[in-house]
C-alpha positions in Angstrom: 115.2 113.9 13.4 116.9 114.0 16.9 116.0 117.9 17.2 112.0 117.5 16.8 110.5 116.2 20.6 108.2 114.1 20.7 105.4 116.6 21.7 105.6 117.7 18.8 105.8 115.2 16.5 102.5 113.9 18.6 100.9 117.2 17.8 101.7 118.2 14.0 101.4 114.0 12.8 98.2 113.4 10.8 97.1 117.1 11.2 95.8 118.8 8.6 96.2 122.5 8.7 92.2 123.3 9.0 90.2 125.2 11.0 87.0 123.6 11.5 83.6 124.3 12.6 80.1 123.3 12.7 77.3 125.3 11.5 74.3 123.3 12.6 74.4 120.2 10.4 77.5 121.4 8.2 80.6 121.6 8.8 82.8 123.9 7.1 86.5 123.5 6.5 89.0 126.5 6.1 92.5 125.5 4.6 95.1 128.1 7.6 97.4 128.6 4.2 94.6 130.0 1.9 93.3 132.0 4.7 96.2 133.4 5.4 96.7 134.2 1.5 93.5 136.2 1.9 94.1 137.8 4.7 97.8 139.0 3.3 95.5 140.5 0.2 93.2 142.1 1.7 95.5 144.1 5.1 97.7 145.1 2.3 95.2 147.0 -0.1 93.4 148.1 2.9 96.7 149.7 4.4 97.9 150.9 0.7 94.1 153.1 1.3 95.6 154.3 4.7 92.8 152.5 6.7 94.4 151.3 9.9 91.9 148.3 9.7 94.5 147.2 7.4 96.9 146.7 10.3 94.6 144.8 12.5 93.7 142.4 9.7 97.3 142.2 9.2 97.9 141.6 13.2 95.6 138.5 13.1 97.5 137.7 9.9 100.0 136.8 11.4 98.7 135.1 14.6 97.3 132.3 11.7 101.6 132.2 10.3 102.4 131.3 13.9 99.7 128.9 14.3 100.6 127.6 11.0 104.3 127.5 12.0 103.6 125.5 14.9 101.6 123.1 13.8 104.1 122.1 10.6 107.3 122.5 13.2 108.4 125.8 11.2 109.3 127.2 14.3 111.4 130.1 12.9 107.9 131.7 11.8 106.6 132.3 15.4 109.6 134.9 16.9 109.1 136.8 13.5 105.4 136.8 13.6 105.0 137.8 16.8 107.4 140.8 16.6 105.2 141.7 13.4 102.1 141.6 15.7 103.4 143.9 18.1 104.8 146.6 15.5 101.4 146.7 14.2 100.2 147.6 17.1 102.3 150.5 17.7 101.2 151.1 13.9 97.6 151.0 14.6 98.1 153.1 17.8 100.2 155.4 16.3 97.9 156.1 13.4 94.4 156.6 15.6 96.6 159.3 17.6 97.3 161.0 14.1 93.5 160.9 12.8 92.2 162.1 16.8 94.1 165.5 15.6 
């Protein structure tokens, strides 16, 4: 693979996608892709219920695809992701101004 650099082969080899964190003596694992899944669930009934939380569940949504996309060299997640962020945004913003009425 002549296109992958080596920084990045450094930083996605023998990296599982999981977030992990210690809770006094435990530690707890969460898999990026089944968060993610959850997250998708969740913004999408809360926006179907008009609740603009929806959107910012759906805005940190997809900060998790672009992490995920970086760390398995799925590059073509993060451009796509990151415009998705910012036209929730302009959702969310545009939505408060409509309930301030």
């Amino acid at each position: 693979m002549p296109f992958v650099t080596p920084l990045v082969l450094w930083i996605t080899a023998n990296r599982p996608m999981l977030l992990h964190t210690h809770l006094k003596e435990t530690s707890v694992f969460l898999r990026l892709d089944f968060l993610s899944c959850i997250l998708t669930i969740v913004s999408t009934v809360l926006v179907g219920r008009r609740c603009w939380e929806g959107w910012i569940l759906a805005a940190v949504n997809s900060a998790i695809v672009c992490l995920i996309g970086f760390r398995t060299a799925q590059f073509g997640f993060i451009p796509a992701n990151l415009f998705c962020i910012a036209l929730y945004g302009f959702n969310v913003r545009r939505w408060r101004k409509s309930e301030a009425r």
